[in-house]
Every structure is written in C-alpha cells, then in structure tokens.
LOMI-953833 format. One record per residue (C-alpha): residue in three letters; chain; x, y, z. Coordinates in steps of 0.25 Angstrom, whole numbers. Each point is the difference from the previous one (the first is absolute). Layout:
<nodes>
residuo;cadena;xx;yy;zz
ALA;A;X;Y;Z
...
</nodes>
This chain:
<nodes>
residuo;cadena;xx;yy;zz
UNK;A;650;451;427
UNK;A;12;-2;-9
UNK;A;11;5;6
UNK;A;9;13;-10
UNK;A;11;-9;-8
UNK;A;15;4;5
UNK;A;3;16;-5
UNK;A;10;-4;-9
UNK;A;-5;-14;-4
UNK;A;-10;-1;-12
UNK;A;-14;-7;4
UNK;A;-3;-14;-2
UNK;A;-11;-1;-11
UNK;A;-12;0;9
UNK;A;-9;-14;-2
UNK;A;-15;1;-6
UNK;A;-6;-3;15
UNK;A;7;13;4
UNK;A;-2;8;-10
UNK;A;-15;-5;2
UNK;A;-1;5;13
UNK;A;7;14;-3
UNK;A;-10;1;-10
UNK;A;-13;-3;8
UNK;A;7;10;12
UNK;A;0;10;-9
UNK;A;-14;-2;-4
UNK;A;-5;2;15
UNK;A;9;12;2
UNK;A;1;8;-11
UNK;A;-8;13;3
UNK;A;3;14;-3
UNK;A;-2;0;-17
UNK;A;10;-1;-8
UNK;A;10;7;5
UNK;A;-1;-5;13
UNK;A;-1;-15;-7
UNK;A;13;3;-9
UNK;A;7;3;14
UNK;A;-2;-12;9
UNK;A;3;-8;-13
UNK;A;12;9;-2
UNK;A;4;-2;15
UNK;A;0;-14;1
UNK;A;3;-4;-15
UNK;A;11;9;-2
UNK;A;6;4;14
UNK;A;-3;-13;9
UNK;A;-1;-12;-9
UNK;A;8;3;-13
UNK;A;-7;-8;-9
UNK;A;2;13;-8
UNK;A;8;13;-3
UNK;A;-4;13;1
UNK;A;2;4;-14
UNK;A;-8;-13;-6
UNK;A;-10;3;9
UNK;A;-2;13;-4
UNK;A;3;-5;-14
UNK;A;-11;-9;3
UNK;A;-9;11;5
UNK;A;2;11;-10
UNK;A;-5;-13;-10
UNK;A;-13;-2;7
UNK;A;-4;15;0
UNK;A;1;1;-14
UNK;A;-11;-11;0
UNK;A;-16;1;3
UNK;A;-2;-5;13
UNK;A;3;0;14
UNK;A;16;0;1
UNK;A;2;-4;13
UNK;A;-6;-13;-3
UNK;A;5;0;-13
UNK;A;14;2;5
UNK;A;-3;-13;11
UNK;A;-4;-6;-13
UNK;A;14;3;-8
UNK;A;7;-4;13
UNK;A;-5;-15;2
UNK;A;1;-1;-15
UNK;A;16;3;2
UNK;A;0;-9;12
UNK;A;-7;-11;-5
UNK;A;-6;0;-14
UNK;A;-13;2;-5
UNK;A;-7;-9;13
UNK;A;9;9;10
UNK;A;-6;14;-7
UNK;A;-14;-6;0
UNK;A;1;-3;15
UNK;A;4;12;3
UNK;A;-9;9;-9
UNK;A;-11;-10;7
UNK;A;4;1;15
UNK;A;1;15;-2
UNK;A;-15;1;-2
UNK;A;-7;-11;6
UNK;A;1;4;15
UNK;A;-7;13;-6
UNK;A;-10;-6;-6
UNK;A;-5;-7;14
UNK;A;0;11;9
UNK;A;-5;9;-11
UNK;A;-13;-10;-2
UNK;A;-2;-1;17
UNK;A;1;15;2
UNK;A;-10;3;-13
UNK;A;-10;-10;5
UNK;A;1;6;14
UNK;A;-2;13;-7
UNK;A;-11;-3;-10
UNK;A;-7;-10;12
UNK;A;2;9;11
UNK;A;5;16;-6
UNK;A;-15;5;6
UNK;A;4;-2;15
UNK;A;4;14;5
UNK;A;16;-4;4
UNK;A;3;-5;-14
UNK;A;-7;15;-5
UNK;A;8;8;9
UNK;A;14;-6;-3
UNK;A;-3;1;-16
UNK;A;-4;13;2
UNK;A;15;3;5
UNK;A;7;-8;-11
UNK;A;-8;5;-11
UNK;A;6;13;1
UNK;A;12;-6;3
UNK;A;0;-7;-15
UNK;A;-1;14;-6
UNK;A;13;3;7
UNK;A;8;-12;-4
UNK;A;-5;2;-16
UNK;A;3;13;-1
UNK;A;16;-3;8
UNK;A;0;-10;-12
UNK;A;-2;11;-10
UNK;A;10;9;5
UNK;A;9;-14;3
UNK;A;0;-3;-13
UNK;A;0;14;-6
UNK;A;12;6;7
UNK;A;9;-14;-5
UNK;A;-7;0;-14
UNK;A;-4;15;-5
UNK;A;16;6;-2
UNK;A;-5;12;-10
UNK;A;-11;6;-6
UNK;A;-5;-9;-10
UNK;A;-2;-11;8
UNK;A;-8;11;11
UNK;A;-8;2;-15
UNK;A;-1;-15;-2
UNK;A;-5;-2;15
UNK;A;-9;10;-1
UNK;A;-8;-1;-13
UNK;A;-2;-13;5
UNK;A;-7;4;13
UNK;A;-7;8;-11
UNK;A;-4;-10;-7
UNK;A;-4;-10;9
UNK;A;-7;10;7
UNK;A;-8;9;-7
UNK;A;-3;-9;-14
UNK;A;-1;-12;9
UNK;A;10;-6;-9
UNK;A;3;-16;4
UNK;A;16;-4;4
UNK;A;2;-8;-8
UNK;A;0;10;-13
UNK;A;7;8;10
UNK;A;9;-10;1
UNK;A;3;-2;-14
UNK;A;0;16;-3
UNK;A;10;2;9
UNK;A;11;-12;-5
UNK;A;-3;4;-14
UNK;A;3;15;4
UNK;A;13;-6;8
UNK;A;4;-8;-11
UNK;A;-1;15;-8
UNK;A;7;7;9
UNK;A;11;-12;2
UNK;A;4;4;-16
UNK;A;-3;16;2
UNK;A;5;2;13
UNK;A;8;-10;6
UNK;A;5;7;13
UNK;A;-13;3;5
UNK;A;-6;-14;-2
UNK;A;12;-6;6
UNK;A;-3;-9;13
UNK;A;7;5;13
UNK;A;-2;1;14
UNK;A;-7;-13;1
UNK;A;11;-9;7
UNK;A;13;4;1
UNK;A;13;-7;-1
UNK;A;6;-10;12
UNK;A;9;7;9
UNK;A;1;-10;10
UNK;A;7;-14;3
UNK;A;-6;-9;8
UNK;A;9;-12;-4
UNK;A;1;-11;-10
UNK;A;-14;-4;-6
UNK;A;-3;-13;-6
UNK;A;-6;9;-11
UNK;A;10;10;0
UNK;A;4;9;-10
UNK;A;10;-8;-6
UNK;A;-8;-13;-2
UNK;A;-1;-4;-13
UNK;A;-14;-2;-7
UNK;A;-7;-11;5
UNK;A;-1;-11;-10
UNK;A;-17;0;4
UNK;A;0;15;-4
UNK;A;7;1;-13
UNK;A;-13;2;-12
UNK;A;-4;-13;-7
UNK;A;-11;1;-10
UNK;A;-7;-13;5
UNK;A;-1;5;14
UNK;A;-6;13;-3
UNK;A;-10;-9;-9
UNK;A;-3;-9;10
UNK;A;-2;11;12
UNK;A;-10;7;-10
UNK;A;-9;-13;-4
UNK;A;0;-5;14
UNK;A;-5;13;5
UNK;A;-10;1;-11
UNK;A;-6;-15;4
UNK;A;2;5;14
UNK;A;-10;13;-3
UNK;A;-10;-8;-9
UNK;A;-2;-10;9
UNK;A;-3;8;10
UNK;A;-9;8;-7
UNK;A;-7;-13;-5
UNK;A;-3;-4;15
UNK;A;-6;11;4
UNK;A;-16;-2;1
UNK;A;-6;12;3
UNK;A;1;14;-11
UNK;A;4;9;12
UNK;A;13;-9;3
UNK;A;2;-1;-17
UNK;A;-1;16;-1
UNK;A;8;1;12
UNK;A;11;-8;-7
UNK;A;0;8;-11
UNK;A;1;13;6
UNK;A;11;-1;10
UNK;A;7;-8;-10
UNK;A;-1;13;-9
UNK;A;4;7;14
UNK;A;12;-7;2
UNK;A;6;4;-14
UNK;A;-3;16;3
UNK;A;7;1;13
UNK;A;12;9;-3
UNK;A;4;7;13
UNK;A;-7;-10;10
UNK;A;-12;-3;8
UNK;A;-3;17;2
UNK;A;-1;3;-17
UNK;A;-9;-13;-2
UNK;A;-10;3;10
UNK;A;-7;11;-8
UNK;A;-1;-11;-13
UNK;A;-6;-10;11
UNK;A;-11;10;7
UNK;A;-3;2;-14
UNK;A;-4;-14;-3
UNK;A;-4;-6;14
UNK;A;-8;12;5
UNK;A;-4;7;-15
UNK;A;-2;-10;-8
UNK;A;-2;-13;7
UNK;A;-7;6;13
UNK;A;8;-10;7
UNK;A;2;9;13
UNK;A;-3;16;4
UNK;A;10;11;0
UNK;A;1;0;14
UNK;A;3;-15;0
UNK;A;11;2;-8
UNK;A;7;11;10
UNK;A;-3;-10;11
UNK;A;6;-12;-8
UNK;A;12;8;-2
UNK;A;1;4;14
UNK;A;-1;-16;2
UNK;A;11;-2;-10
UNK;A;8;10;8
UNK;A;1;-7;13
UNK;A;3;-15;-7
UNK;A;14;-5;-3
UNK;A;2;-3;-15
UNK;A;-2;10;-10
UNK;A;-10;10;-2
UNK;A;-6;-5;-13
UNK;A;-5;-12;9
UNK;A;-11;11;3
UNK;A;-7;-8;-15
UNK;A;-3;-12;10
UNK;A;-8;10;8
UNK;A;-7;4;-13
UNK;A;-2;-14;-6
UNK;A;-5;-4;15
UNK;A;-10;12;2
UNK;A;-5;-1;-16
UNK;A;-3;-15;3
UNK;A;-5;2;13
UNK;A;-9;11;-7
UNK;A;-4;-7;-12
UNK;A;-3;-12;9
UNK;A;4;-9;-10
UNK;A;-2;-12;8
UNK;A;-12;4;5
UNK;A;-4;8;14
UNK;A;6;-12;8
UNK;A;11;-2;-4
UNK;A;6;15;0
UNK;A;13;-4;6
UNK;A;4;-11;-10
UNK;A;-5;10;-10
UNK;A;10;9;4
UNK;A;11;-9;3
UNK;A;-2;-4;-14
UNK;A;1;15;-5
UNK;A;12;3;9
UNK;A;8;-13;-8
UNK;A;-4;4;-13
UNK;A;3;15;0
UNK;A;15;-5;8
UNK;A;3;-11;-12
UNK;A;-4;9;-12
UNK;A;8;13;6
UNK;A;12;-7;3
UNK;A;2;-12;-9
UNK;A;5;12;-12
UNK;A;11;3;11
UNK;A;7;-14;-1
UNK;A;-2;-1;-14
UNK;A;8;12;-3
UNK;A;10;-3;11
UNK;A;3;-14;-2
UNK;A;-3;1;-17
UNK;A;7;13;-1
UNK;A;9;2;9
UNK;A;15;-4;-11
UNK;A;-7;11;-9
UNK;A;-3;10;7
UNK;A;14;-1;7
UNK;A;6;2;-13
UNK;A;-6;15;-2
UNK;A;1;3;13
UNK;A;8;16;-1
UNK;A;-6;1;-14
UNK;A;-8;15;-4
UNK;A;-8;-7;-10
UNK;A;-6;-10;12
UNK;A;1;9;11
UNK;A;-6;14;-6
UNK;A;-14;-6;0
UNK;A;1;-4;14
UNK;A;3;15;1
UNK;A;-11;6;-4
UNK;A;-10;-11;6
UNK;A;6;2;14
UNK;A;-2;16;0
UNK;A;-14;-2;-6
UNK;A;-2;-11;11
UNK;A;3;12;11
UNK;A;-13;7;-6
UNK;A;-8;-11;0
UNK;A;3;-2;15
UNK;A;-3;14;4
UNK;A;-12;-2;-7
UNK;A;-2;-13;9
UNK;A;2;8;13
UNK;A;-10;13;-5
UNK;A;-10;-14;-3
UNK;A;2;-5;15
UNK;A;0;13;7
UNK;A;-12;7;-8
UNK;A;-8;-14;5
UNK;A;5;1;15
UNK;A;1;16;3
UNK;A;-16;3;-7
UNK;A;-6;-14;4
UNK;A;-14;3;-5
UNK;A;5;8;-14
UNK;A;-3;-4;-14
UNK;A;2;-1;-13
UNK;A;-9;12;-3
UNK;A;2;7;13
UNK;A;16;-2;2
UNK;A;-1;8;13
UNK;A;-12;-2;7
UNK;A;-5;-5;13
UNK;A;14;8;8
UNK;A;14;-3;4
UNK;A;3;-12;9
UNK;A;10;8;6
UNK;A;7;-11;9
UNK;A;1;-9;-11
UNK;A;7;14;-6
UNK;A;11;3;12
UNK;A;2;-17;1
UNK;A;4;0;-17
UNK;A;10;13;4
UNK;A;6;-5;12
UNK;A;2;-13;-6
UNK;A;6;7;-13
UNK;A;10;6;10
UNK;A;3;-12;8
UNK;A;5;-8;-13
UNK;A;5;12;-9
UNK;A;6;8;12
UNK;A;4;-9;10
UNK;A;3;-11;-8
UNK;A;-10;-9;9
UNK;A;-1;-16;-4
UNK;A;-15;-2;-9
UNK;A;-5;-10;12
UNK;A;4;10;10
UNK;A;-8;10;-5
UNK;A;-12;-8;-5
UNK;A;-2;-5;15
UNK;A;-1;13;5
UNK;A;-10;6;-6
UNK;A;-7;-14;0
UNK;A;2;4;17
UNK;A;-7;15;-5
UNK;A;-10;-5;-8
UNK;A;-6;-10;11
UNK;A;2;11;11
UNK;A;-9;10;-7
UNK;A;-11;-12;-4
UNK;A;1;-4;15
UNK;A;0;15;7
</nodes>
C-alpha cells in the first residue's frame, strides 16, 4: 500500500503502474452504489493520496452527473484522464468494470445452471424483497436532494403517471422532460436551478498535486483535432464491433444497449424500466422475475449497478441459445460481453471526447435546467421501478388481467418493510441489509 505523502508536502505525481493498481483495487472493492463508490474514491483520492483536491473532485463530479451514465465510473474515468491522458481514463473506466463483469458472469451461470436447488430458492426469496426496499430508498434518495418545490414534485409525478398508466417509454420521457426544463430554465429560473447535489469543499486535507490552484493541464485544454479524432476512433471502434458479431441476438443486443447508454440520466435505477421494456417485452430475452433476481445479483457485486445489462445479455443469450444447447455458457459469456462493451463504451466517449466542453458550461442555467427537469422526472420513473419489483414479489402468482390474485406473500411483505426501515431509518450499509434478509429468506425455505 502506498504510504500518505508528508501533510504539508504536495504528492509526487503517481507512476502509470500505480495508478494501474489503485484502479484495479477499486475495481474489486467498489461496493455500495454510487454513493458508496464516490466515497472510497473520495477517501483515498482526495484525503489519503492527494492526487486530487476536494473542489476538482467535486468539480469533476458535478460534471459527470450532468452526463448519461454511471458517474462513479465516469468520475474514475475523468480522474485517469487527468492523471494520465487519454490511456490513463481508459484504464481507469476499464478496471472499474471488468472485475464486475467476471464475478457477475460466475454468479448468473450459478444462478441459471443451479437457481432450482432449494438453498439458492430460499436466499433469493429474502433478497428479492429486499430489492424493493433499496429502489424505493433510491426514489426518496434521489427525490429529497432533487425535488426543492412543487414543480419539480409535478414533474416527478406526471412522470410516474406517464410511465405508469400510458406505458409511455423513457426515453420520450426523457426528452419530455429536458425540453420542459429547458422551458422552465427561461420561464422560471429559480426553480430549475440545480442545488443540493454536492456541496462546496470545506475541508483541507493538504497540498494536492491537482489542487485548486493548479493551472489547466496542457492534455485538457479543447483542440478541435482531438475531439475529432476521439469521435472517429470510437465510431470505428463501434462498427467494428458490431461487424464481428455473428449471430442477430448479439447484433440486436448491440444496438439496444448502445440506445440504453445514451438514456441513462439519473443512473442504473431510471434505466432499468427502458431495459425490462426491451429485454423482457420486446426481446423475451429473460422473465420479469429474472430481472428482480439480476438486480438482486447486481446488488451484492462491486462495480456499478448498470453491470446488472451483463446479467441480461448473459440470460438472453443463454435463453436464445445462440450457440446452440451445448454451449450455453459461451453463449452467455458472449452475451454478458456485448451488453457490457455497448452500455459502457458511450461513457468514455463522452468523458474523454467531451470533457473541455462540458467543463466550460459547467454553473450555466441554460445547460443545467434540462438536467433539472430530467432528474425530477427520473424520481417517478424510480418509484414506478420499485411498484414494478414489489407488485412481482408481494403477489407472486398475479397477472396482468388479475393484478391481485393468487394472495399476499406476506413474509416477503414484512421483509420489503423491515428492510425499508433499516436503510431509510437506521441508515444501514446496502450489503448489510441484503445479507440479512438473504439469512431470512433461506430460514423460512429451510423451516
């Protein structure tokens, strides 16, 4: 482990190599969403190391959340990128994920080869409920920081209304809402304002090398020829891919969580409804219930909880046997990889193409109003998300035609409260709670 630099010195530049391994730590380690991501990158970037100063990285941060995407990664992205150009963002972006990616693809073929024995039954039987919980804690997460006055409680709650009564797909929800922010940017400026997100820096940790005083870097000055280079190579980068892939599921695939990654305003949570509308409506790549249970996965993995796309890719894959019914897992491995590439090649592309733009409207209404709007309709998308899950887990046997049938499973019901209450009330870490009602659900299969 590197030792902290002197309190009063600033850091010695770190080397590639060790920046390398900070990077693929933080790939094995980084549980908890991202919130819980943001802070271990906070506590050893910002307090420990010094690579960075608290107001670049919440400068840094407050960038990334105006972007699609998952922000935590993003913000490993933008990070590299300042330590070490364009190789050190892509390293970084890359090691947040792929440990992710491997232990998600063991645990879904455990799940999909062996989810009938009655000890993997029981424990998902406690986490499902326990997935309601944490979506709904999102909802209110993001809702108290986000919803500051009435219009935007409007905003969040015609989207729910829109999403779901007229089934109305995200991304025209999405758009609806930035056009409507943009509006109300000119209307009413003070309530499209953004605050509450991330506050200012009070703290002094020491000299950073990036500190608050440290002059542009020359690497991330604008330059014309960069931004066109960055946008061609990426392009090749997607057609290429798309060129090698030999099967239609993989192609469409591609194409959809490419379209996924461009509609990700306010992370993995406002996503998920447009992706169960095209992996579980549309594509019949996995059941409703799979999906809770692929969330539940993504829960309990480190990287961020988008990854849950390589459950979907792997079980759609796996389903389809695209390779045929011996080859099931290379099937899913292959589905696993191409739901991951398409999701979260958009990510460096807006991060390491984007970035000297962005910065410079960075505090402008006229950028930041839409983003307003989008993140309040995102709250009633999430809410919609968690009714979704717990309608599904609480009357098991219900349908479409038949919303209520077929009783209450009333333990699941107590578990989704008690967990609520644990996270909201108590303020109790995710994995905590998910690992006891995990212990619930399998006493109760067991007993």
């Amino acid at each position: 482990m590197t030792a902290p630099p002197p309190p009063d010195q600033r850091p010695a530049h770190p080397s590639f190599r060790e920046a390398f391994l900070y990077w693929l730590k933080l790939g094995f380690i980084s549980f908890g969403g991202p919130a819980g991501q943001i802070a271990i990158m906070h506590q050893e970037l910002v307090e420990k190391r010094r690579w960075i100063s608290e107001h670049r990285f919440l400068h840094a941060l407050n960038y990334c959340m105006v972007l699609p995407g998952p922000e935590a990664q993003q913000l490993a992205i933008y990070i590299g990128w300042l330590l070490h150009r364009t190789w050190g963002g892509i390293v970084a972006g890359t090691l947040f994920v792929l440990p992710s990616l491997f232990i998600l693809a063991a645990l879904t073929y455990v799940y999909l080869a062996f989810g009938d024995l009655t000890l993997v039954q029981g424990i998902f039987d406690g986490i499902k409920p326990a997935v309601v919980a944490i979506v709904l804690f999102a909802a209110w997460r993001i809702g108290s920081r986000a919803l500051k006055n009435r219009l935007l409680w409007a905003l969040a709650a015609a989207s729910f209304v829109a999403i779901f009564v007229f089934d109305v797909p995200f991304p025209w929800i999405v758009v609806g809402a930035g056009l409507l922010g943009a509006l109300g940017g000119k209307l009413a400026p003070d309530k499209f304002r953004v605050g509450g997100g991330h506050a200012g820096a009070d703290k002094d940790y020491g000299p950073a090398l990036i500190d608050d005083d440290t002059p542009p870097l020359p690497h991330t000055r604008f330059r014309w020829t960069y931004l066109v280079t960055l946008l061609l190579a990426a392009a090749i980068l997607w057609g290429a891919a798309m060129a090698v892939l030999d099967d239609p599921v993989l192609r469409t695939m591609g194409e959809f969580f490419t379209k996924a990654a461009l509609v990700t305003f306010g992370g993995a949570y406002a996503v998920l409804p447009y992706v169960y509308q095209g992996g579980v409506e549309t594509y019949g790549w996995l059941t409703g219930t799979q999906m809770i249970d692929g969330l539940a996965l993504g829960e309990t993995t480190p990287g961020p909880l988008i990854m849950v796309v390589a459950f979907v890719g792997f079980v759609g894959a796996w389903t389809k046997e695209i390779y045929g019914a011996d080859a099931l897992l290379l099937a899913g491995l292959a589905g696993a990889s191409v739901a991951t590439f398409f999701t979260f090649l958009p990510s460096f592309v807006f991060i390491l193409a984007g970035a000297p733009l962005v910065e410079s409207t960075h505090g402008n209404l006229k950028f930041t109003a839409p983003l307003t709007g989008i993140t309040a309709a995102v709250v009633g998308v999430i809410v919609n998300l968690a009714v979704f899950f717990g309608w599904h887990v609480i009357f098991p046997e219900a349908t479409a035609s038949a919303p209520f049938s077929g009783g209450v499973a009333w333990l699941q019901a107590l578990i989704a409260v008690a967990a609520f209450i644990a996270l909201w009330r108590y303020k109790q870490d995710v994995m905590r709670v998910i690992a006891a009602c995990a212990v619930l659900g399998l006493i109760h299969t067991l007993v």
